[in-house]
Every structure is written in C-alpha cells, then in structure tokens.
N, C-alpha and C positions, 0 to 999 in steps of 0.2 A: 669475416666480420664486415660489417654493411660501416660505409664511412659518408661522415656528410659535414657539411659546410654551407652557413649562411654568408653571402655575402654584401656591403651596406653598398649598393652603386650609388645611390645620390644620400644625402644629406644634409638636411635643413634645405634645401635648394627649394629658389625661387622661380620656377619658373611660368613662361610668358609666351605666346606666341607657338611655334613648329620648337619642340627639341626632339633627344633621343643621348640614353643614358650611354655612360660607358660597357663598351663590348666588354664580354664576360666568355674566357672558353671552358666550357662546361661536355666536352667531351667523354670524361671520364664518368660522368654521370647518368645514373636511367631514368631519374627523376628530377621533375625542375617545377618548383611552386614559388609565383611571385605575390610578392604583398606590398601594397601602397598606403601609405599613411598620408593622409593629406593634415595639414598642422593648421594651415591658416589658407580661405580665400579672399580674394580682392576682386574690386569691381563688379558689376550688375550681373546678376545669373550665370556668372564664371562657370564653365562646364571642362572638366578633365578628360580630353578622351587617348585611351594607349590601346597600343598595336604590339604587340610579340614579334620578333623578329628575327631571324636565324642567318646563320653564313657559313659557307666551308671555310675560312681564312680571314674571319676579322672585319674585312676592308668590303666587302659586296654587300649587300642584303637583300632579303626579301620576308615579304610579310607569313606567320606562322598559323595566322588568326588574323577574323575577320574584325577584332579590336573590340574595346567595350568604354564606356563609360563610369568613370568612378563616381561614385554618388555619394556615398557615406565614409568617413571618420579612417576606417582600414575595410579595405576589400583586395581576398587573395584567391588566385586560381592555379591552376595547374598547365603544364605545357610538356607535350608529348611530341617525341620525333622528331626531334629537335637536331640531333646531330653536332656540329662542333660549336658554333657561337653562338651565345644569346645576348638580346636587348629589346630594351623598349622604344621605339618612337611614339612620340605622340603630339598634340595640340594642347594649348589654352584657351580657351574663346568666350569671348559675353556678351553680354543682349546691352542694344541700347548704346546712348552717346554719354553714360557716364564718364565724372571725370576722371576717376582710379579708372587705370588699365587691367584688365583682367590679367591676374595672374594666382599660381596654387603655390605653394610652399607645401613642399614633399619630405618623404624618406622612402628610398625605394631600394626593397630587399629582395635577392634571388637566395632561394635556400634548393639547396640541389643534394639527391642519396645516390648514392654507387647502388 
C-alpha cells in the first residue's frame, strides 16, 4: 500500500526579502509535489520568486531547479530526484520606492507518496 503525507512547512508566514523554509526529509518518498498559497501581497509589483532545493543531510544545499515565479493565488509543481532533503529558498522583491516594503504572506505545503 502506497503511503503519503502532506506536510504545512510555513504558515501564515510573512515573508520579505532572501528566506528559505524549513528542511523536510523526504527520503522515503518517490514523489514530492509543492504547493504555494500566497494570502496577501504588500508593496509595488511584489514578485515571489522559489527555488527547490535538495541535500544529502539537512545542513548543505543546492539548487533542484532553475526556480519559478509564483503569480497567482495557489500554484503547485512537482519535484523529481530529489533524494534525502527538501526545501524551498526564495526572494521577495518590488518595483519602485514605495513606502510598504515588499513582502508575500504564504502557506507552503510539501505533499510527498512512497
């Protein structure tokens, strides 16, 4: 029997600037689909852009994909070959000397099947 598990690595989270979610080990898994809900932007032309990221052990990374921009409401993909740890790093960034800071308010789900 095939087992699977969503997991919520951020929530409600505001963020602003370079982050990157918490590591998730997903070893046991042969499939890994993430999904971003963006809740609220701030600031002029706030753009969200995330990177996949993989590690043998948690603590190193490197990049899985060439990264994408989130545009709309929920947008979700898939990630292959992944091996033991996932994560996302990404930016927040916007146009202009508005005075709100650019930033997204997220929920960001890893749902992973054996």
């Amino acid at each position: 029997m095939r087992e699977s598990f969503t997991a919520v690595l951020e929530r409600n989270r505001t963020l602003a600037g370079e982050f990157a979610t918490e590591p998730y080990e997903a070893a046991w898994a042969a499939e890994a689909r993430w999904f971003v809900r963006t809740l609220k932007r701030t600031g002029a032309g706030t753009r969200l852009r995330v990177t996949t990221q993989i590690s043998p052990d948690g603590l190193h990374w490197c990049d899985l994909d060439a990264g994408r921009e989130i545009t709309g409401d929920l947008e979700s993909w898939e990630s292959a070959g992944f091996g033991g740890w996932l994560r996302l790093k990404g930016t927040v960034e916007g146009d202009g000397a508005d005075a709100a800071a650019p930033a997204a308010t997220v929920m960001i789900y890893l749902a992973l099947k054996s």
